[in-house]
N, C-alpha and C positions, 0 to 999 in steps of 0.2 A: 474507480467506480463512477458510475453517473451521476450519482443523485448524493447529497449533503450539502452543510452551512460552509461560511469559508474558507475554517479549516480543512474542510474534507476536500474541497473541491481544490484547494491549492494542491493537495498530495498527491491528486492522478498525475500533476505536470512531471512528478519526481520517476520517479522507479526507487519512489521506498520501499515501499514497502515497501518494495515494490518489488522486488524482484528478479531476478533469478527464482530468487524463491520469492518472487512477486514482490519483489523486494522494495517495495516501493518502496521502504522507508517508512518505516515505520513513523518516521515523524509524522508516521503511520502513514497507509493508506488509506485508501478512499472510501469514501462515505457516501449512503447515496441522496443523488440529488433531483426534486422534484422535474419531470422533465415538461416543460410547457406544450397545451395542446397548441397545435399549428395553426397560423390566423391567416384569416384569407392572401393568398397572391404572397406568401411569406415562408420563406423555406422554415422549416422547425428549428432551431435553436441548437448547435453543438453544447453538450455538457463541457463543464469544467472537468479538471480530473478529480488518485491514485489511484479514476481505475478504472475505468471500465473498458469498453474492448480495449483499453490499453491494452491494454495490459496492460497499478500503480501506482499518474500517476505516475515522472521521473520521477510511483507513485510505486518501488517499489518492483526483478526478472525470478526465476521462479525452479526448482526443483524437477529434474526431467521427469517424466512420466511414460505413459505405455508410449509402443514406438507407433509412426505414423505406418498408414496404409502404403502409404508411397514414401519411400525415402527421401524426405527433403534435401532439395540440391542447392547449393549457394547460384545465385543470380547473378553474382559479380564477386571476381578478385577483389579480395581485402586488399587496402592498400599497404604498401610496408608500413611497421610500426617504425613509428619514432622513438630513437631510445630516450628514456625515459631516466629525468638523472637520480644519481643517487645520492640521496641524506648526506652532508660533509658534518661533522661534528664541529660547532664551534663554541668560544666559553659562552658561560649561559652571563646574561645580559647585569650590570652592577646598578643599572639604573632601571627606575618604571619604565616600561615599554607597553601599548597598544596595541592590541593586535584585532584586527575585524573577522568576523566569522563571517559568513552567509547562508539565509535557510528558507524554502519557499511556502514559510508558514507566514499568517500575522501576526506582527508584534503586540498588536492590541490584545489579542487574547492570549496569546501560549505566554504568559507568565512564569510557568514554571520555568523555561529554558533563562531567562533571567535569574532566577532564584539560584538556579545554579549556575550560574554565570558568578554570581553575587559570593556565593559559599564557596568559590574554587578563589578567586582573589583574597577574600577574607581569612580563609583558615586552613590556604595552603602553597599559592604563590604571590603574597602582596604585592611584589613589583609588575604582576603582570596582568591587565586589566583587559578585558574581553568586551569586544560592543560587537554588537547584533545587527545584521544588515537583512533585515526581513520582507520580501518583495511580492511574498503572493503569486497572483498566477501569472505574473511576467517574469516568474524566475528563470526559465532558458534562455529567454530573449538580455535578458538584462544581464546574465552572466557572460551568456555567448561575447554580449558588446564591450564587457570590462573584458575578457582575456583576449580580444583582439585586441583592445586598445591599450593592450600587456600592462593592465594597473587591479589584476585580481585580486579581491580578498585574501588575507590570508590561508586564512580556512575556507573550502566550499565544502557545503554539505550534498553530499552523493550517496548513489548506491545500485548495487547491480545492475546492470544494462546495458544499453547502445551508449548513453552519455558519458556514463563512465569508461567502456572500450574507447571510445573516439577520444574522452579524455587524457587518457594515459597516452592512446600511440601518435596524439600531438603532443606529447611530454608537456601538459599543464602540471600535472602532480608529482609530487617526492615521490622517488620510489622508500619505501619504507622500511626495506627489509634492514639496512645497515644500524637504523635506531631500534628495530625489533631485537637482533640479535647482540645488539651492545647496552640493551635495559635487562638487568634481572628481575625485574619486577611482573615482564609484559612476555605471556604465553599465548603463543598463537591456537595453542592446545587447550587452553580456557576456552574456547568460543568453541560454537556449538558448529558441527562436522558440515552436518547439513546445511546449512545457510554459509556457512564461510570460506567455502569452496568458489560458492561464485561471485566474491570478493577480489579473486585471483584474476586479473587479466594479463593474458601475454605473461605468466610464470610470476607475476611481481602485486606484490601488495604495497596497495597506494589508496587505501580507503580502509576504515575500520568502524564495523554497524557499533553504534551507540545502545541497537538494544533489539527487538525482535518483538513481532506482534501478530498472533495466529489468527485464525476465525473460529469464531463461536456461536451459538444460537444464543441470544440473550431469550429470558421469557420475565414478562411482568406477573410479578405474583398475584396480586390483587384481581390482574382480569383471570385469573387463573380457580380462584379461588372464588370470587364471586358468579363463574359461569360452573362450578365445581366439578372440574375438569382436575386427572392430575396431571403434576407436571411432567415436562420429559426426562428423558433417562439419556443415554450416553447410547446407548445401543440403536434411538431412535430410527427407526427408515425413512424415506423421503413418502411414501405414499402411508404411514402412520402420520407423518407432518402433518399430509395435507387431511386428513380425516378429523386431527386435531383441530388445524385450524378453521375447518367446518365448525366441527361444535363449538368455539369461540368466536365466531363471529356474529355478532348481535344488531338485529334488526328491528327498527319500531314498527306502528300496527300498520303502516304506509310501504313498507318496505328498505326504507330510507338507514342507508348501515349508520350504525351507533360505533359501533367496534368491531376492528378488521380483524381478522385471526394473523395476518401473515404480513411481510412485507414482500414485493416481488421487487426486488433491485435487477432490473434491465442489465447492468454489470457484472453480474457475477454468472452469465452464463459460461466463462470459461473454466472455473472449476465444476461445475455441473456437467461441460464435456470430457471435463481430464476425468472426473467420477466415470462417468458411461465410457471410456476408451481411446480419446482424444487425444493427440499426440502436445499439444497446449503451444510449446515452443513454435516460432517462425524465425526467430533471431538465435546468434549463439555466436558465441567469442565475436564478436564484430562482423560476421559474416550474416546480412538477411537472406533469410532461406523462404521459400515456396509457403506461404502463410498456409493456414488450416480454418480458415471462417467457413466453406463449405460443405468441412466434415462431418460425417450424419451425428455422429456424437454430438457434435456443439450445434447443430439445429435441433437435436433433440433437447441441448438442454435450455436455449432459448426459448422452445417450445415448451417447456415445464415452466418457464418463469410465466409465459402470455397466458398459460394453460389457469395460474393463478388468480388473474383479474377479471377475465373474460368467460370463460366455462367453469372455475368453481366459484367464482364468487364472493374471494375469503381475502383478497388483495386491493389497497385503494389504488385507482388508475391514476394517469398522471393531474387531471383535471383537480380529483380530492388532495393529491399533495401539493398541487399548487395552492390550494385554500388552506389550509395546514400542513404546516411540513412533519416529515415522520418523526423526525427527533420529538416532538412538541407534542402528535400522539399517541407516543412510547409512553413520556412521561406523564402523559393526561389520561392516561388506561384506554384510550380509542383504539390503541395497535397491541395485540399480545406478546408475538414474536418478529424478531427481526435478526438478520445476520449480518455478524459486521464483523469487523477486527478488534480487538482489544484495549485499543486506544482510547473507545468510549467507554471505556469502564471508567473512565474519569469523572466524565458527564453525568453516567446513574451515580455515582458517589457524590458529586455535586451536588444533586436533586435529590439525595437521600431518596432516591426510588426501593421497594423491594423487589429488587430484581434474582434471577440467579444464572449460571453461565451453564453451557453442556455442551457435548460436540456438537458440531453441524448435522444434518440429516444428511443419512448416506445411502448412496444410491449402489452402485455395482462393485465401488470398494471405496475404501476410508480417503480423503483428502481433505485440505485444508488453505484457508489462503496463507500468505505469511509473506508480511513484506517488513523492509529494514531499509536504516540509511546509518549515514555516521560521516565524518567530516575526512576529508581528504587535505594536503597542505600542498600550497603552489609554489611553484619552484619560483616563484618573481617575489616570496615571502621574506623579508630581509630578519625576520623574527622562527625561522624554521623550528630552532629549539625550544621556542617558549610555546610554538605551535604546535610541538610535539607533547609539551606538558598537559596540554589543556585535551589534547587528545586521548592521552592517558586516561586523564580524569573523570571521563564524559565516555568510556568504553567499555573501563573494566576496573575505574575506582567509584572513588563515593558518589558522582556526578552521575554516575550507569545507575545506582542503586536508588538516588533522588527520583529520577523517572519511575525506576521499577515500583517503588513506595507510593505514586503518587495514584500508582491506575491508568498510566500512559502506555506502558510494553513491561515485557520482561527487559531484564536485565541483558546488557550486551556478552556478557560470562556467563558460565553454565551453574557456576557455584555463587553466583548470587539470585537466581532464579526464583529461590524461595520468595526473594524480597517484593514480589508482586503479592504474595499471599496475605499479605496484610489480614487481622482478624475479621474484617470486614469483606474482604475480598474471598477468605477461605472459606466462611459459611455461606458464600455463595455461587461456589459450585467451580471454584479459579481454578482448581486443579487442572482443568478439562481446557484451558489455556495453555498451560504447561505442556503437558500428554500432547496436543496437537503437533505442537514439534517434532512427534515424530511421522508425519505425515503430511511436510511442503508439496504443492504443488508446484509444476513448471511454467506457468503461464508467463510469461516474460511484457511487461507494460511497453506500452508505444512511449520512450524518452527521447530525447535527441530531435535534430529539425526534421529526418528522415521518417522517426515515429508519429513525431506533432502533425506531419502531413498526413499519413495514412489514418490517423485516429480522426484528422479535422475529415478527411472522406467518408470512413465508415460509422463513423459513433452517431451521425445524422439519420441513415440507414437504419440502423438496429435500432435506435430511440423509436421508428416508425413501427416497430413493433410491438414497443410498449403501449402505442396511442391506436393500435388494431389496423391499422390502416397497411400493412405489408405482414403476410405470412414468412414466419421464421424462413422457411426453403428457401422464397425468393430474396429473404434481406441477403441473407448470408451468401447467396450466391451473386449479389450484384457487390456484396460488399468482398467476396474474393477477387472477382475483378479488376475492382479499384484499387485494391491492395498490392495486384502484381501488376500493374499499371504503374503506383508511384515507385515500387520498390526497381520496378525494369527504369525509371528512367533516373532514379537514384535521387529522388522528389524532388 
């Protein structure tokens, strides 16, 4: 997504959610992030990521959807894969052993991934002690430089996409299957059908999501209630949204808005076109295909986000979130509704907001974002099987259920899913997180250096539509352009 604070913006870099089923990674995807008016003689500012035209967000690749107008054609032979070795079983270690993860969150905030760092050593492998290598939005860059300089983490945290494809067929990662099918404890059939398909690269699993994060409409009760509007329903439409967010938008005797009805995230017009008929996908198994920016669906639905700030009048432009950002007034009751992933449910819990969750506004049929990530093990790890423990732990034991508890994601298993519903979380509306799952989109994030190229071209383009200054048609059609320009020379 375009717009959020640092944790959001580090997650477009991923495909957590990102993706497959946008899978960015949930170490969530992306959040949105104020996008800066443009200053004299000064190109406007690329967002950070997981997500926006990423598609994320190494932030996060996505569930197929309707088929395109035109059959997408690969651009270029994939190159042979590399095989990719397999898990050796060795005894498990008699001494403490170290192992480092890596994740493109920051350390300063995501505390909880310590905490269960903290609670996997403690009260279930003392000998084996997990440190955090947390890099933010230089995480491609800085991973790419450790596994050429063959000294990678042992853990990298991945998740569906181009990073993970290219991953695997330069044989950075275990293939996992030999320790899947020699642990009784670890079913591949826990995990949820939809999302863990495109886990799968090249027949082999070598990454396993930590946990799963849908979209939701959040709504602030309070502006909800003091403009005495009700709330939404689950059935909501996209044009009952917008009529909503009319009558919740409040204006003093100047005209000057008090409080927005809506938020319009410039990033999320790629589920707005996989809603209207958009084929979503440009990537698949490692092969870039014939992108879709120009397709009328995804200008229409660009054209629904701009249609927000500019003609109804119920969305702040980028200028007001540059002066407050949206997170700040969500919680301040200046903003009603906002759509995001799930992972902010942490945040209104934090802020003891009265908020409540529902599905997204749906447009010509039901979809949903959903991005995931989860740690993969490098074959240069000399700790493979204690890397495999913490794997375990942090997928589909107590470590998956930490996060799900806390208002981060659901859980990475199908049967600990409840464990997001916390009493807090149930009476406000969490089910409708849940339920989303069955309705991934395919939008696939811009990961890898071949993605980072075409997002650092196009996400400047569409951001100029947020700022009015380029009609959807023309973004989208100079931003197909540029697209099969980096993908034709293979960036």
């Amino acid at each position: 997504m375009h717009q959020g604070i640092t944790r959001k913006q580090a997650l477009r870099l991923i495909g957590l959610g990102t993706a497959g089923a946008l899978a960015a990674a949930c170490a969530p995807a992306p959040t949105p992030t104020p996008v800066s008016p443009p200053k004299p003689a000064a190109p406007t500012p690329a967002p950070a990521p997981p997500t926006a035209a990423p598609a994320k967000a190494a932030e996060p690749p996505k569930p197929a959807a309707a088929a395109p107008t035109v059959a997408p054609t690969p651009t270029a032979a994939p190159k042979p894969a590399a095989p990719t070795p397999t898990a050796v079983a060795k005894p498990a270690a008699k001494e403490p052993v170290e192992i480092e993860a890596t994740l493109w969150l920051d350390q300063t905030t995501e505390t909880v991934f310590w905490d269960v760092t903290n609670g996997f050593t403690k009260n279930y492998q003392p000998l084996i002690k997990v440190k955090w290598s947390m890099t933010g939005a230089q995480y491609n860059e800085k991973l790419r430089t450790r596994i050429a300089a063959g000294t990678p983490p042992d853990i990298i945290w991945d998740g569906p996409g181009p990073r993970l494809i290219n991953n695997v067929r330069a044989g950075v990662y275990v293939n996992l299957d030999s320790y899947i099918k020699a642990d009784k404890e670890f079913k591949l059939s826990d995990f949820p059908e939809s999302g863990m398909k495109f886990y799968i690269a090249d027949g082999k699993v070598t990454c396993i999501p930590f946990g799963w994060c849908t979209g939701v409409l959040y709504s602030n009760k309070k502006v909800f209630d003091e403009a005495k509007v009700d709330m939404p329903t689950n059935s909501l439409t996209w044009d009952q949204y917008v009529e909503m967010a009319k009558a919740l938008t409040k204006r003093d005797s100047t005209g000057k808005v008090l409080t927005y009805g809506v938020l319009a995230n410039g990033s999320y017009w790629p589920y707005l076109g996989i809603q209207l008929g958009a084929p979503g996908v440009f990537h698949d198994h490692g092969v870039w295909q014939k992108p879709a920016y120009d397709h009328p669906a995804n200008i229409e639905g660009l054209q629904l986000l701009q249609d927000l700030v500019y003609k109804h009048k119920v969305a702040p432009d980028p200028g007001a979130l540059k002066t407050q950002p949206w997170m700040a007034m969500f919680t301040g009751g200046r903003l009603a509704m906002n759509q995001n992933n799930i992972y902010t449910t942490n945040e209104w819990l934090k802020q003891k907001m009265d908020f409540f969750m529902t599905f997204e506004p749906m447009l010509k049929k039901r979809s949903s974002g959903y991005w995931t990530s989860g740690p993969a093990i490098s074959v240069k790890s000399k700790y493979q099987d204690q890397a495999w423990e913490f794997t375990k732990f942090v997928t589909m034991g107590e470590g998956t259920r930490q996060f799900s508890r806390a208002g981060w994601c659901m859980a990475g298993v199908t049967k600990y899913f409840g464990d997001f519903l916390t009493d807090e979380v149930k009476k406000r509306g969490g089910q409708a997180a849940i339920d989303a799952v069955a309705w991934p989109d395919n939008y696939i994030p811009h990961t890898g250096p071949l993605g980072e190229k075409i997002a650092s071209e196009v996400n400047p383009i569409i951001d100029l539509v947020m700022l009015n200054q380029k009609t959807p048609a023309d973004a989208m059609k100079e931003a197909q352009a540029k697209a099969v320009k980096v993908i034709a020379a293979g960036g």
